[in-house]
C-alpha positions as CSV (number, residue, x, y, z in Angstrom):
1,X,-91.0,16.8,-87.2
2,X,-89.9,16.2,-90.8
3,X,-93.2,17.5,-92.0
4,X,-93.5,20.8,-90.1
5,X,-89.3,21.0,-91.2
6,X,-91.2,21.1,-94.4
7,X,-94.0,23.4,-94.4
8,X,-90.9,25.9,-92.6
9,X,-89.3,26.3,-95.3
10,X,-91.8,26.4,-98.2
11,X,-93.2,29.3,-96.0
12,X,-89.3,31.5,-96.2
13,X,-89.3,30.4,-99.6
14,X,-92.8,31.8,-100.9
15,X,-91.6,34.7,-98.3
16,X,-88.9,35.5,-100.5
17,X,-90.4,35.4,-103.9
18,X,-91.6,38.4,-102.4
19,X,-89.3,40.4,-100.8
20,X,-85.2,40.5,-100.8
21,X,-82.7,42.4,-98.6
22,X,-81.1,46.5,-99.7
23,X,-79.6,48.8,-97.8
24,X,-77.8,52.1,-97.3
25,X,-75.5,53.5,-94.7
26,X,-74.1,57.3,-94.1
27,X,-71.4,58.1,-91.9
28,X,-70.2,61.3,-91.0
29,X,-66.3,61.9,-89.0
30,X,-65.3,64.8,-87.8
31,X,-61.8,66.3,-87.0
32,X,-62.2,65.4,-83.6
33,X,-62.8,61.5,-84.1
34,X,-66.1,61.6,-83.2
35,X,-69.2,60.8,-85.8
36,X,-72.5,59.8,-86.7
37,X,-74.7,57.5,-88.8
38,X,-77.9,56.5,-90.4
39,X,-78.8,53.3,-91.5
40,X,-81.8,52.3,-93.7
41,X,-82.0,48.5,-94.3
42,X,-84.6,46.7,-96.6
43,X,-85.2,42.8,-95.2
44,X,-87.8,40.0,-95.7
45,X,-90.1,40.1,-92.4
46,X,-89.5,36.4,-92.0
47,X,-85.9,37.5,-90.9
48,X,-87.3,39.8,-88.5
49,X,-89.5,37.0,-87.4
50,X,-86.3,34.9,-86.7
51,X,-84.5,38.1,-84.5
52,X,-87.7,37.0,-82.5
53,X,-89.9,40.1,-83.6
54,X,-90.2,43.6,-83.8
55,X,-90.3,44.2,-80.3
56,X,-87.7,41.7,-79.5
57,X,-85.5,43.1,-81.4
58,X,-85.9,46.4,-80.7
59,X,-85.2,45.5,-76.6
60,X,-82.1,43.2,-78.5
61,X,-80.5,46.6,-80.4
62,X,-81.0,49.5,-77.0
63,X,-79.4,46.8,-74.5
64,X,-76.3,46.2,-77.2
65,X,-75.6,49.7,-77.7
66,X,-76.0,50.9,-74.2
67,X,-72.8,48.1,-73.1
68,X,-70.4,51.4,-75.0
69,X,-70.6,54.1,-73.5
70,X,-69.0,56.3,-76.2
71,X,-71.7,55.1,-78.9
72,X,-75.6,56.4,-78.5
73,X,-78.5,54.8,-80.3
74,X,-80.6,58.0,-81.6
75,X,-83.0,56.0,-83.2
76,X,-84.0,52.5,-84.3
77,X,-87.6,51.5,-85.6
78,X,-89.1,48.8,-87.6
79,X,-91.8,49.3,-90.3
80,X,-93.4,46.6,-92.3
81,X,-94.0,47.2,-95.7
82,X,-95.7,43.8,-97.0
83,X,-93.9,40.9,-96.9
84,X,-90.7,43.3,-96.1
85,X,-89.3,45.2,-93.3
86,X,-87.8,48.2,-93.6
87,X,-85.4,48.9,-90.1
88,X,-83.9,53.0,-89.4
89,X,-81.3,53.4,-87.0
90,X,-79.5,56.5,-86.0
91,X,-76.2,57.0,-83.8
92,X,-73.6,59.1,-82.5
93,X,-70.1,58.2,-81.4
94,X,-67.4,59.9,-79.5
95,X,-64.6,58.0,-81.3
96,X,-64.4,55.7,-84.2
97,X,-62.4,53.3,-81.8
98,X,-65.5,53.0,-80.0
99,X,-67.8,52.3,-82.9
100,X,-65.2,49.5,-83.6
101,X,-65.7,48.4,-80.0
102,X,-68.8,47.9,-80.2
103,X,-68.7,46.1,-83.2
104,X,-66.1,43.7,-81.8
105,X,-67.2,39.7,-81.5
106,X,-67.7,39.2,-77.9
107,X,-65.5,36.9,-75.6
108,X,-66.7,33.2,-75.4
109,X,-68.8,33.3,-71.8
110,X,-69.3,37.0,-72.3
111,X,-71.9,38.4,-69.9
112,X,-73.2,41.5,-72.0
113,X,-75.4,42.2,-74.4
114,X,-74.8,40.7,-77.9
115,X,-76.7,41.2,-81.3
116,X,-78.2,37.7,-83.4
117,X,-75.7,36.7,-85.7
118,X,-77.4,37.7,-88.7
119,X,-77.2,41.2,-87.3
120,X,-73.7,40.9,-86.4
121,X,-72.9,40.2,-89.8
122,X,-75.1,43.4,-91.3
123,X,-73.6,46.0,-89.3
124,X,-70.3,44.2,-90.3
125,X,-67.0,43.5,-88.2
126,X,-65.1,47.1,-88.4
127,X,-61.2,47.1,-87.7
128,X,-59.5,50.1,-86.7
129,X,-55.4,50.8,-86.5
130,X,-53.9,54.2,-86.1
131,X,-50.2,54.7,-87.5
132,X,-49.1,58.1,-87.0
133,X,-51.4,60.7,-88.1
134,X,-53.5,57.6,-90.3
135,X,-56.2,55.7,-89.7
136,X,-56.3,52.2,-91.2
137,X,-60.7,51.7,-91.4
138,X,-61.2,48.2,-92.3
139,X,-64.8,46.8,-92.5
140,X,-66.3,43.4,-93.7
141,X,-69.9,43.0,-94.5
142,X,-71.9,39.3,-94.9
143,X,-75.2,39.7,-95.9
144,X,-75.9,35.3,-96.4
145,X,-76.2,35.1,-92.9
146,X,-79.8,36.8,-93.0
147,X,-80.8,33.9,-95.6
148,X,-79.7,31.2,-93.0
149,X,-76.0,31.8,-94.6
150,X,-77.5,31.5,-97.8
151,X,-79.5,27.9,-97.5
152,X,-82.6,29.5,-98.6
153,X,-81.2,32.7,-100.1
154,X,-83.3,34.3,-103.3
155,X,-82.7,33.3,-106.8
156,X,-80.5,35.8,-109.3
157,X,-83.4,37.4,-111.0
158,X,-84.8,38.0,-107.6
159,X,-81.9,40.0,-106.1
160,X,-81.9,41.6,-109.5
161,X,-82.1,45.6,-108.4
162,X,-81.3,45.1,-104.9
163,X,-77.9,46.8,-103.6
164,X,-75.9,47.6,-100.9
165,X,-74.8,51.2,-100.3
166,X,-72.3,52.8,-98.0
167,X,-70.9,56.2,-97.8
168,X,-68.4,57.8,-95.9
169,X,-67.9,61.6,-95.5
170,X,-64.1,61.8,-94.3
171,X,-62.7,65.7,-92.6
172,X,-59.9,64.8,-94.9
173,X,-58.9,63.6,-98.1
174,X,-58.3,59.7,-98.5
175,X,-54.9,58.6,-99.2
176,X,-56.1,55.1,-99.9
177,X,-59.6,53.4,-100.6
178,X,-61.4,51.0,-102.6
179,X,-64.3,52.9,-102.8
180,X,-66.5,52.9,-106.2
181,X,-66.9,56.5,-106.5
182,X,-65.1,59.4,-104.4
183,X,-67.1,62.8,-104.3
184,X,-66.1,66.1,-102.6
185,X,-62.6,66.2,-103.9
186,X,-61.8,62.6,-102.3
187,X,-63.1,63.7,-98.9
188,X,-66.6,61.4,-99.5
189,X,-66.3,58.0,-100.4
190,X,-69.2,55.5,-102.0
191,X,-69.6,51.4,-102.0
192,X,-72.1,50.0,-104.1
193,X,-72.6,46.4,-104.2
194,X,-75.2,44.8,-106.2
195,X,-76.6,41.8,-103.8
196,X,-76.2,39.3,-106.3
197,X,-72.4,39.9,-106.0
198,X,-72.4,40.1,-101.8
199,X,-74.2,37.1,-101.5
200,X,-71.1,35.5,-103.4
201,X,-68.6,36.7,-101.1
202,X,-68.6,38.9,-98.0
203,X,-67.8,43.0,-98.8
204,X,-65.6,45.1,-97.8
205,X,-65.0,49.0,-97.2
206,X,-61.6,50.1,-96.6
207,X,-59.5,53.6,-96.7
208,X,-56.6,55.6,-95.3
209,X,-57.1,58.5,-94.3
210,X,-55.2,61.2,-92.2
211,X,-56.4,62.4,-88.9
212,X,-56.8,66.2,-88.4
213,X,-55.5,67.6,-85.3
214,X,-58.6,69.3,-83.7
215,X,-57.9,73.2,-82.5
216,X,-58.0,71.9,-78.9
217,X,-54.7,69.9,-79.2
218,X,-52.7,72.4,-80.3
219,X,-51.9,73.7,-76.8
220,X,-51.2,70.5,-75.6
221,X,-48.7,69.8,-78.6
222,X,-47.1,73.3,-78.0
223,X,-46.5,72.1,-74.1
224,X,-45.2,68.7,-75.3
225,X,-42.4,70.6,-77.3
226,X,-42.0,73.8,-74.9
227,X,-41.6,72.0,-71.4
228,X,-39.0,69.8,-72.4
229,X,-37.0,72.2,-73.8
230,X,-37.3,74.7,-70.9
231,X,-35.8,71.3,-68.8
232,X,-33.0,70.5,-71.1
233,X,-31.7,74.2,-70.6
234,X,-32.3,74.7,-67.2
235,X,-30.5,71.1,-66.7
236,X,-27.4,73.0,-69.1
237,X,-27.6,76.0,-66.7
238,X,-27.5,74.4,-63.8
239,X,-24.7,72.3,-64.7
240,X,-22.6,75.1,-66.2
241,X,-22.8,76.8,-62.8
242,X,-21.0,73.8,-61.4
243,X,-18.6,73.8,-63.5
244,X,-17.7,77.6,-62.4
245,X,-14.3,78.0,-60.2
């Protein structure tokens, strides 16, 4: 048992001399809450391998995404490239409180589908809180846990180049981020993280941003105001009539 324990990990390690993990995410929100994204990530096909393959996992990410109904999975495919594996994924979501949901750890004894913790902890853990008209986006990203939480993670000069990229296109200006770079007169925000630096510490994507308020909710605000003022003076009418001799 000790033996094959062994010959295991001399296999991951030789694995990784030649390959290493990168990726790059895109989001897009609109005014109305709703968004998209595309994901590219760069890992070492042993890690696939653990998932339990290509086809595996592929069965593993439709099930997960179909349990939220708000979130659709456009596209997710798996290439290899060598000793690496390069996985695309594509989705649309009706509210960025639903991409959160679906992000969200299950309950212990949870029936429904759940991701392998290594992929848990690519996507991230996103945390979501609306205060008036802003949204508090909060997002935490450990990349170790693909290494085996960073037992047999790649040497320095080996992650040297590799990076971790997210951007996110906003319908508004930011009123607080720590994004590295904001483009499109604060409206786009960018995240780089060299790997050698995630694989330290878990990263993090955060902002405040304002929420529009889509055309459509306009009538419904006008009502909200309107109605209740129509009440309060029909109520005054009504109860200077009774006051009449």
């Amino acid at each position: 048992m000790k033996s094959h324990l062994l010959r295991l990990c001399a296999a991951m390690l030789l694995l990784l001399l030649g390959s290493c993990l990168s990726g790059r995410e895109e989001f897009w929100f609109e005014r109305n809450g709703s968004g998209r994204l595309e994901a590219e990530y760069q890992l070492p096909m042993f890690a696939i391998t653990s998932l339990g393959g290509e086809e595996k996992l592929r069965e593993i990410v439709t099930n997960y995404f179909t349990k939220e109904p708000g979130v659709s999975l456009d596209k997710f495919a798996v290439e290899r490239r060598g000793a690496q594996a390069v996985l695309s994924l594509s989705a649309r979501f009706d509210s960025v409180l639903q991409l959160a949901k679906l992000l969200e750890k299950p309950a212990a004894g949870s029936t429904e589908p759940a991701l392998p913790e290594p992929m848990v902890k690519l996507l991230g853990e996103i945390e979501v809180k609306r205060a008036g008209l802003t949204v508090d986006f909060q997002r935490r990203i450990d990349p170790r846990q693909v290494f085996a939480d960073g037992l047999i993670s790649p040497s320095q000069s080996q992650m040297k180049g590799y990076q971790l990229q997210y951007i996110m296109h906003l319908p508004a200006v930011a009123e607080q981020s720590n994004a590295h770079e904001t483009l499109d007169d604060g409206r786009t925000l960018v995240w780089r993280y060299e790997l050698a630096d995630a694989m330290k510490q878990p990263v993090e994507t955060n902002f405040i941003a304002p929420i529009p308020i889509p055309p459509w909710a306009w009538p419904a605000m006008a009502g909200v105001i309107v109605l209740p003022a129509w009440w309060i003076m029909r109520k005054r009418k009504r109860a200077q009539q009774v006051q009449r001799p």
